[in-house]
C-alpha positions in Angstrom: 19.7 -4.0 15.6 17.6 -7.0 14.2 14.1 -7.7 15.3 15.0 -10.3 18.1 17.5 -7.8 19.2 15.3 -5.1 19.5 12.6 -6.9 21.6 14.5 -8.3 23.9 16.4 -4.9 24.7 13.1 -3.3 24.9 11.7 -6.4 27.3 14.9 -6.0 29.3 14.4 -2.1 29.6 10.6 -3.0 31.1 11.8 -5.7 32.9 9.9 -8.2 31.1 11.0 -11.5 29.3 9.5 -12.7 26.0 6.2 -14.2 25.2 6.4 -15.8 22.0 3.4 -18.3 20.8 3.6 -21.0 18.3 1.0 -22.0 16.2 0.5 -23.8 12.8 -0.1 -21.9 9.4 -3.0 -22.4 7.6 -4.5 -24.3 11.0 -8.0 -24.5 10.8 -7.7 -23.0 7.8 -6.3 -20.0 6.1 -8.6 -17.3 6.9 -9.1 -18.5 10.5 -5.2 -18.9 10.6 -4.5 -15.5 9.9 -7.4 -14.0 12.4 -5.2 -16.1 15.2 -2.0 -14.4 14.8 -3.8 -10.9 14.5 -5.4 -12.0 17.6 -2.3 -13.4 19.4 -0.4 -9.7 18.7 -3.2 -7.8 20.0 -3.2 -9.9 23.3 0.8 -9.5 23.9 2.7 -11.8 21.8 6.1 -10.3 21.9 6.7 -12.7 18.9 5.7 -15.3 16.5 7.1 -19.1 16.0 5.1 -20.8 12.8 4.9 -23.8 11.5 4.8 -25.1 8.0 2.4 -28.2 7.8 4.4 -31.4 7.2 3.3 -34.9 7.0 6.2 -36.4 9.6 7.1 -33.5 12.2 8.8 -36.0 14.2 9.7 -33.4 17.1 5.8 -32.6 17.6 3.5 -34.5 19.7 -0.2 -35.2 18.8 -1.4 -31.5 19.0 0.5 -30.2 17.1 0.4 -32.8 14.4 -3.1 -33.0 14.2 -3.2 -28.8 13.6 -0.8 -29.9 10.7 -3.1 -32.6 9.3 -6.2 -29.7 9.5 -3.9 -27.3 7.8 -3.2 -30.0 4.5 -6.4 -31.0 4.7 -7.7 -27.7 4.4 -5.8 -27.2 1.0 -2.9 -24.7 3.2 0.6 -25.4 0.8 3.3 -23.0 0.9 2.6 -20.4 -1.0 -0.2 -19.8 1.0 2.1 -19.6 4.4 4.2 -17.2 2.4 1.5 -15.4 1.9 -0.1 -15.5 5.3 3.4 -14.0 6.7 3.9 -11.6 3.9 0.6 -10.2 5.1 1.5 -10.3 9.1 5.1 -8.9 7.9 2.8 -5.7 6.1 0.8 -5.3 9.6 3.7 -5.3 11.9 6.9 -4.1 10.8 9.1 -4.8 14.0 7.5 -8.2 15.1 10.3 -11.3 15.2 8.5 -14.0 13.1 10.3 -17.4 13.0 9.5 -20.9 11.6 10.2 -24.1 13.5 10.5 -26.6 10.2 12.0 -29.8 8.9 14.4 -30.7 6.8 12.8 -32.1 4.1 10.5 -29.2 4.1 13.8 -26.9 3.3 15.9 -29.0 1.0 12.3 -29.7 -1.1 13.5 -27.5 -3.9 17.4 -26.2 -2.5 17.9 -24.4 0.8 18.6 -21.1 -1.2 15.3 -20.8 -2.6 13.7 -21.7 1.0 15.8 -19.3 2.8 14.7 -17.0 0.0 11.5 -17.5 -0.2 10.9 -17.2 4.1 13.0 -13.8 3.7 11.2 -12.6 1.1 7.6 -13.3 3.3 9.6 -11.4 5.5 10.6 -14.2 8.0 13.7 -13.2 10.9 14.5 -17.0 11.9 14.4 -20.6 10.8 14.6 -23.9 13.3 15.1 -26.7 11.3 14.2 -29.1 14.5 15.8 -32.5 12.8 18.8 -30.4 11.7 21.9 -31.6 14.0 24.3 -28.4 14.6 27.1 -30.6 13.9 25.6 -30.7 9.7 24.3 -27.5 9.8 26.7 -25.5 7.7 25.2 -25.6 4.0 22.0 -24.7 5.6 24.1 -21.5 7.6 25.1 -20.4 4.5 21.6 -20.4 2.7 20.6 -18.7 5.7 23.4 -16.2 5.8 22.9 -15.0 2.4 19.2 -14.9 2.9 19.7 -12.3 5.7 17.7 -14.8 7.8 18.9 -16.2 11.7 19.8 -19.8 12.2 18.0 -20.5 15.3 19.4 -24.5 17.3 17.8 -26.1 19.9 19.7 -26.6 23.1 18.8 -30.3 24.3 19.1 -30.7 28.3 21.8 -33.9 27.8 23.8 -31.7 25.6 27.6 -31.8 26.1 29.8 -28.8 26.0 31.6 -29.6 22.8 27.8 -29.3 21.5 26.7 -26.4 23.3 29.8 -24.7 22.3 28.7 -25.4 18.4 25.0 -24.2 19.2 26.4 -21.0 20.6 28.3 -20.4 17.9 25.8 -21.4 15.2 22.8 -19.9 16.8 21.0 -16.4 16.1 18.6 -14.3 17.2 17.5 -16.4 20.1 18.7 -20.3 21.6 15.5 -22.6 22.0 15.9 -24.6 25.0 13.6 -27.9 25.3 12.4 -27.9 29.4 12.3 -31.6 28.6 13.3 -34.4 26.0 10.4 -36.0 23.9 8.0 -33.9 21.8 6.2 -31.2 22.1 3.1 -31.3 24.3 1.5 -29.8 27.6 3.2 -30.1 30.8 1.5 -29.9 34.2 4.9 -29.0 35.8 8.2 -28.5 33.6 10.2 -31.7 34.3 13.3 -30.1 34.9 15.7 -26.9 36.3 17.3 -25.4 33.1 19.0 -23.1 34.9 22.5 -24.2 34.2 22.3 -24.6 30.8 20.5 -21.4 30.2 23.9 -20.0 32.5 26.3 -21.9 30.6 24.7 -20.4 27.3 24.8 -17.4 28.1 29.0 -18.0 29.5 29.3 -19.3 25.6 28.3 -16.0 23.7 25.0 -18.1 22.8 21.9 -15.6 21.8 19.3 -15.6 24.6 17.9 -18.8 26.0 14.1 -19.2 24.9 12.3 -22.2 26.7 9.8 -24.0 24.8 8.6 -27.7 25.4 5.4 -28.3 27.7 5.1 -24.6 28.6 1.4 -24.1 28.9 0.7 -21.9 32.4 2.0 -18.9 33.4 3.7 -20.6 36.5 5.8 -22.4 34.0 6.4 -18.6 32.5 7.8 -17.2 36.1 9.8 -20.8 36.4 11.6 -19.6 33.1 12.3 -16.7 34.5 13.8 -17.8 37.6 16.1 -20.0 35.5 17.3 -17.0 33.4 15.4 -17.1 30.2 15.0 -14.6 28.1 11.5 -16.0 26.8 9.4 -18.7 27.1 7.8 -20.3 23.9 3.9 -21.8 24.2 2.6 -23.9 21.5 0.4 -26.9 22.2 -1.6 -25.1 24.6 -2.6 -22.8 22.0 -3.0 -25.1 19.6 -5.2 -27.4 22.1 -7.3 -24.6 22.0 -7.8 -23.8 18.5 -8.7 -28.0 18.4 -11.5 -27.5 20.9 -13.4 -24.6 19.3 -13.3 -25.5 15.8 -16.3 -24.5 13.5 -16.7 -21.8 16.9 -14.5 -18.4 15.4 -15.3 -16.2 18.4 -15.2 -18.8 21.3 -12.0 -20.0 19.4 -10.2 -16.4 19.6 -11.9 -15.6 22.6 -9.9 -18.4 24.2 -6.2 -18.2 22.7 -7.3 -14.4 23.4 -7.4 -14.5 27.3 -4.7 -17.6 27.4 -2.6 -15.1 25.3 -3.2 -12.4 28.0 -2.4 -14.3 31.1 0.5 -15.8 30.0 2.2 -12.2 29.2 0.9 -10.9 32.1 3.5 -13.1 33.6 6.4 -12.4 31.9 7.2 -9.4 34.3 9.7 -10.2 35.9 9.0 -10.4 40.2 11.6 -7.3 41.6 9.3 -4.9 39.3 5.6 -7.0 39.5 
């Protein structure tokens, strides 16, 4: 079984769904990046979903761009990412670790040599977030013979000739969107994704993963009421990491606890 596979078996065994966070590489900076994912595993991260710092990520909102402008500003390029995953990859041999990326980010040099380089840094998954499924196919094949998972995202006004494509494309997990826009933090998630998550899972599609404006662990138990298999948090954490910069231990401290309270949700009510 693959990593993905493997976790959410073991999560289904415990009765527990997936927390996965998502932060940027590199963000503050290099050394401080990697102390955050050390310190997101050790609170409960089932998972990892990464960025690569990119001047135009078009599907993130504010928060998230701003961690990528801290990331090139603080010198973080690729090989350093690599290098940051390589090392998490060493550390934990069973963790998923996927990247949420852009195109131009992939097709820089050729899609082999990206898919290469993220498999040989020991990446599971790649998002390519302004990838439509429907042109997809040179980059499945990179992927494929990389040995790495296309992952699609499932948009709520998706039609079933699309979902159908995104549950055949799709591995190792399906990111849902709770809402359309860009990324951000959500009081309340704007909508029941219940039915696609069901029709999904009717298509063959990997498990449903919500992401989009998760940021409490209310909106962690609302993903499991609609059948997810995970819930993805990213701007929350990242929110975090912006308000205690130049503060190390208030900073992990923080996206410590937040960490542990959103996990502590994730078990699922028949068993709590």
């Amino acid at each position: 079984m693959n990593r993905y596979a493997s976790m959410f078996d073991r999560l289904r065994q415990v009765h527990e769904v997936a927390f996965i966070p998502f932060v940027m590489l590199g963000d503050p900076d290099a050394a401080t990046g990697l102390d955050i994912l050390r310190t997101l595993i050790a609170a409960g991260a089932d998972a990892l979903e990464l960025g690569l710092p990119f001047s135009d990520p078009i599907a993130d909102g504010p928060v998230i761009q701003a961690a990528g402008v801290r990331a090139l500003a603080a010198g973080t390029r690729s090989a350093d990412c690599w290098s940051i995953i390589a090392t998490i990859r060493a550390e934990h041999p069973n963790l998923p670790i996927g990247l949420l990326v852009y195109a131009n980010l992939v097709v820089h040099h050729s899609a082999a040599a990206f898919y290469q380089a993220a498999a040989r840094a020991g990446v599971d998954s790649v998002l390519v977030a302004d990838l439509p499924v429907e042109e997809s196919a040179p980059f499945v094949a990179a992927a494929a013979k990389a040995g790495i998972a296309p992952v699609f995202i499932a948009p709520p006004n998706a039609d079933d000739h699309r979902l159908a494509a995104i549950a055949r494309a799709s591995q190792g997990y399906t990111y849902v969107v709770t809402r359309e826009g860009v990324t951000g933090v959500d009081e309340r998630l704007r909508g029941d994704r219940s039915r696609l998550v069901a029709t999904l899972h009717d298509l063959g599609a990997p498990p449903a993963v919500l992401g989009f404006g998760i940021s409490q662990p209310e909106h962690v138990r609302e993903g499991i009421r609609m059948g997810a298999a995970g819930v993805i948090s990213g701007s929350a954490i990242v929110g975090r990491i912006a308000e205690h910069l130049g503060d190390r231990p208030r900073l992990l401290a923080e996206i410590r606890s937040f960490c542990r309270e959103m996990k502590a949700a994730t078990r699922m009510p028949e068993t709590a």
